[in-house]
N, C-alpha and C positions, 0 to 999 in steps of 0.2 A: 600460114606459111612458116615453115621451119625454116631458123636462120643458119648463114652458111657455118657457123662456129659449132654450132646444137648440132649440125647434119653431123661433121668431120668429129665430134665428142660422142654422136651415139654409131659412128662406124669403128672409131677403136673400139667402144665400150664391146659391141659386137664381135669383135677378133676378139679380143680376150675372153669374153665368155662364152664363145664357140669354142677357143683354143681351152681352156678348164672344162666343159663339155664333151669337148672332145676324147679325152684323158678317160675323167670318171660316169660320162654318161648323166650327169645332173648336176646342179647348181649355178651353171650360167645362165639359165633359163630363166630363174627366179631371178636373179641379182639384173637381167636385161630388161625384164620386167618392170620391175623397182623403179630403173631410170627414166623407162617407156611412160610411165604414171605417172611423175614427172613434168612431164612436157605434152602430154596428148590426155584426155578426157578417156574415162577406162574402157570404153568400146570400141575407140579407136586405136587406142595404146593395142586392145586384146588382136586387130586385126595384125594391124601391121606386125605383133608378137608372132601370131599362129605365123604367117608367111615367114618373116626370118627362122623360126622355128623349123617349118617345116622342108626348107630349104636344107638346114644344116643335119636335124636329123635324116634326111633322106639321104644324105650324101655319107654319114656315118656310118648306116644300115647299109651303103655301098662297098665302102672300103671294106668291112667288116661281115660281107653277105653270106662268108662260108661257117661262121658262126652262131647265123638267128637262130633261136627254134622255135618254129614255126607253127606248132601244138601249142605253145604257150599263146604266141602272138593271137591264133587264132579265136582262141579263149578269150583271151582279153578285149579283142578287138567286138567281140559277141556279145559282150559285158556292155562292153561302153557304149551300142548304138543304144540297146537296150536301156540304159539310164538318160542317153541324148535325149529318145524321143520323149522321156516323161518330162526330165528340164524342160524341154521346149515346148510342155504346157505348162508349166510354171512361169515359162518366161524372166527371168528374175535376173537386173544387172545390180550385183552389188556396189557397196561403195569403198572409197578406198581405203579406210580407216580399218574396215571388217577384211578386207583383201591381204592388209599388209597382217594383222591379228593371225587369220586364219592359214598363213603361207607360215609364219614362223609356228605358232603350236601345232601343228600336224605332228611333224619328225615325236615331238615330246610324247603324245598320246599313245603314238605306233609303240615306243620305247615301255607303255605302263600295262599296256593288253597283259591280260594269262596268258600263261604257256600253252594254253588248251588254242587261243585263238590269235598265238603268236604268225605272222604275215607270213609266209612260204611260197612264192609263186607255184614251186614245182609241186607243191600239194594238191590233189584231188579236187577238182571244183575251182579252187582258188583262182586261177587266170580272169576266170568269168566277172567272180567276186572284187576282185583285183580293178578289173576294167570297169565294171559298173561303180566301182567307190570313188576311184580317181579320176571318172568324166564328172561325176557331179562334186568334187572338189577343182576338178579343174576350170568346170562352168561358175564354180560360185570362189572360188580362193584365186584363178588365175593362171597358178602352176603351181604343177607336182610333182616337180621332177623328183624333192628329197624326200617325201612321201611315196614314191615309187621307188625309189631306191631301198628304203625299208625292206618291200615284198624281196628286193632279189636279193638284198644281205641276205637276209635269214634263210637264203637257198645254197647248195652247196654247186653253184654255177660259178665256172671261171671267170676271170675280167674280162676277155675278151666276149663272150659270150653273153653277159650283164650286158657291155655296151651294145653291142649290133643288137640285141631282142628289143632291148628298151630303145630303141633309135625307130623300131620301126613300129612299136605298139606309140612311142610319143608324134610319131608322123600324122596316126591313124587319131592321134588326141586333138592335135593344133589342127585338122582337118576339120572337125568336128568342133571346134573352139570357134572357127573365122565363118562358119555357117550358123552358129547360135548370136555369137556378137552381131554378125553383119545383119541377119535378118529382126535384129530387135530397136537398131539402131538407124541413124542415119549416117553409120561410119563409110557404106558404100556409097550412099548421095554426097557427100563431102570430098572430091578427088583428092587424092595424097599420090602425089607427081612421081612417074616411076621412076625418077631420079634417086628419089627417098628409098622407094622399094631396092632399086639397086646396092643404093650406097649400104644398106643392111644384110641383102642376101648375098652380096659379092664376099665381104671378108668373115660372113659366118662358114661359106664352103671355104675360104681361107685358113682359117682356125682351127676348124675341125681338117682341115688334111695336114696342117705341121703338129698336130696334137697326136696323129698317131703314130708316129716314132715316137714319141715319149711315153705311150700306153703298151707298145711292143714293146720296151725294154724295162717296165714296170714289174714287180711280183706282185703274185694275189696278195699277200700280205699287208705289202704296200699299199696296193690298192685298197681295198676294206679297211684303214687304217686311217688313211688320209680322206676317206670318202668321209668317215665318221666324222671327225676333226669339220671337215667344210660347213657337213648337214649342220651341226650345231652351232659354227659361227654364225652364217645366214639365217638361222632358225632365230638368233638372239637380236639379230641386228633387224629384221623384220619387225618382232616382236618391239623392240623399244619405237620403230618408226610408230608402227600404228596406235601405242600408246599415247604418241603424243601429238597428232593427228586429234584423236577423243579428245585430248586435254583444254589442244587449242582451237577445236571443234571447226 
C-alpha cells in the first residue's frame, strides 16, 4: 500500500516531469522512473511507469499530431517488435544498480560513436535500427528517452516535429515495456489500486498540456541547447546513484 504522503509526492513528481517532457520530448521519464524504483520493486515501478508514460506520451503525439512523421515512426515501431520478441526469450528483469549505471551511460556512448555511425534517425535504415536498439535498452536500462533523443539531435528535424514523432514511437515503447514486465512478473497478480493509476496519469496529461505553450514559443536553438544541458545532468546523477547502489551492495 502506498502511503497518502508517497501518492500526493509521486503526483507532483509526475506534473513536473510531464511538464519537462512536455517541452523537450525526454528526461522526465527517466528522472520519474528513478523515483518509481524508489518506492516499488522494478517490475512494478516498470508497469505503473509504462501506463503513466503512455498516457502522457499519447496525449503529446495528440496536441502535436500534425507534426509526426509517420515513415520514421513506422520504422521504428518495426524495429522494436522485432527486438521485443527476442527479449521475450531472454526474459531478463534487471536490477536496479545495473538500471540506474545503464540509464546514465547511454547519452555518453551515443556522444563517442564515429562519424561513420553517428545516430540520424532520418538516415536510411536507421528508424528500424533505432527501434530495435532502444526496445532492448528500454527492456534492460528502463528508459530512453535521452538516448533517443541522441538519434533525433543529430537529425535536422524541428522541435516541434522531435517532440510529436518521439511521443508516439515512446507510446509504441512503454506499450511494449508493460507487456514484457507484466508477463514475467507478478506485478499484474499484486493490484495497484486505480486510485494510484489515477493519481499519475491525471497530472501527467496535466503537464504535458501547460508544457506546450512553452515549447510553441521556444526556438530550435533553444531547444537543442537546453535538451543537451538536461541529457547530461540526468546522465550524471543516474550514474552516481547506481554507483553507489554497488558500493552499498
Amino acid at each position: 500500500m502506498i502511503a497518502p504522503v508517497t501518492l500526493a509526492l509521486l503526483a507532483l513528481t509526475v506534473l513536473a516531469t510531464s511538464f519537462l517532457s512536455g517541452i523537450f520530448g525526454m528526461a522526465g521519464g527517466i528522472i520519474l522512473l528513478g523515483v518509481l524504483l524508489l518506492v516499488l520493486d522494478v517490475a512494478q515501478a516498470m508497469v505503473l511507469f509504462g501506463s503513466t508514460q503512455m498516457a502522457a506520451n499519447g496525449w503529446r503525439a495528440t496536441l502535436w499530431r500534425a507534426h509526426v512523421h509517420w515513415r520514421l515512426v513506422a520504422g521504428y515501431c518495426a524495429g522494436a517488435l522485432l527486438a521485443f520478441l527476442l527479449m521475450r526469450l531472454i526474459a531478463y528483469v534487471p536490477g536496479k544498480a545495473f538500471m540506474y549505471l545503464a540509464l546514465g551511460t547511454m547519452p555518453f556512448i551515443a556522444d563517442v560513436l564515429p562519424k561513420s555511425l553517428e545516430p540520424d534517425i532520418t538516415r536510411p535504415g536507421m528508424p528500424v535500427a533505432c527501434g530495435a536498439i532502444l526496445t532492448v535498452c528500454n527492456l534492460m536500462a528502463g528508459a530512453t528517452g535521452t538516448l533517443l533523443d541522441v538519434f533525433f539531435q543529430k537529425s535536422a528535424l524541428d522541435r516541434k516535429s522531435i517532440v510529436a514523432t518521439k511521443a508516439v514511437t515512446q507510446s509504441f515503447a512503454h506499450l511494449l515495456r508493460i507487456f514484457y514486465f507484466g508477463s514475467l512478473s507478478s506485478a499484474f497478480e499484486v493490484v495497484i489500486p486505480w486510485w494510484v493509476y489515477a493519481a499519475a496519469i491525471v497530472p501527467a496529461v496535466l503537464g504535458t498540456t501547460l508544457a506546450a505553450r512553452v515549447l510553441e514559443a521556444m526556438t530550435d536553438a533553444d531547444f537543442r541547447r537546453w535538451s543537451r544541458r538536461i541529457i547530461m545532468a540526468v546522465s550524471l546523477t543516474f550514474i552516481a546513484r547506481g554507483a553507489w547502489l554497488l558500493l552499498t551492495g
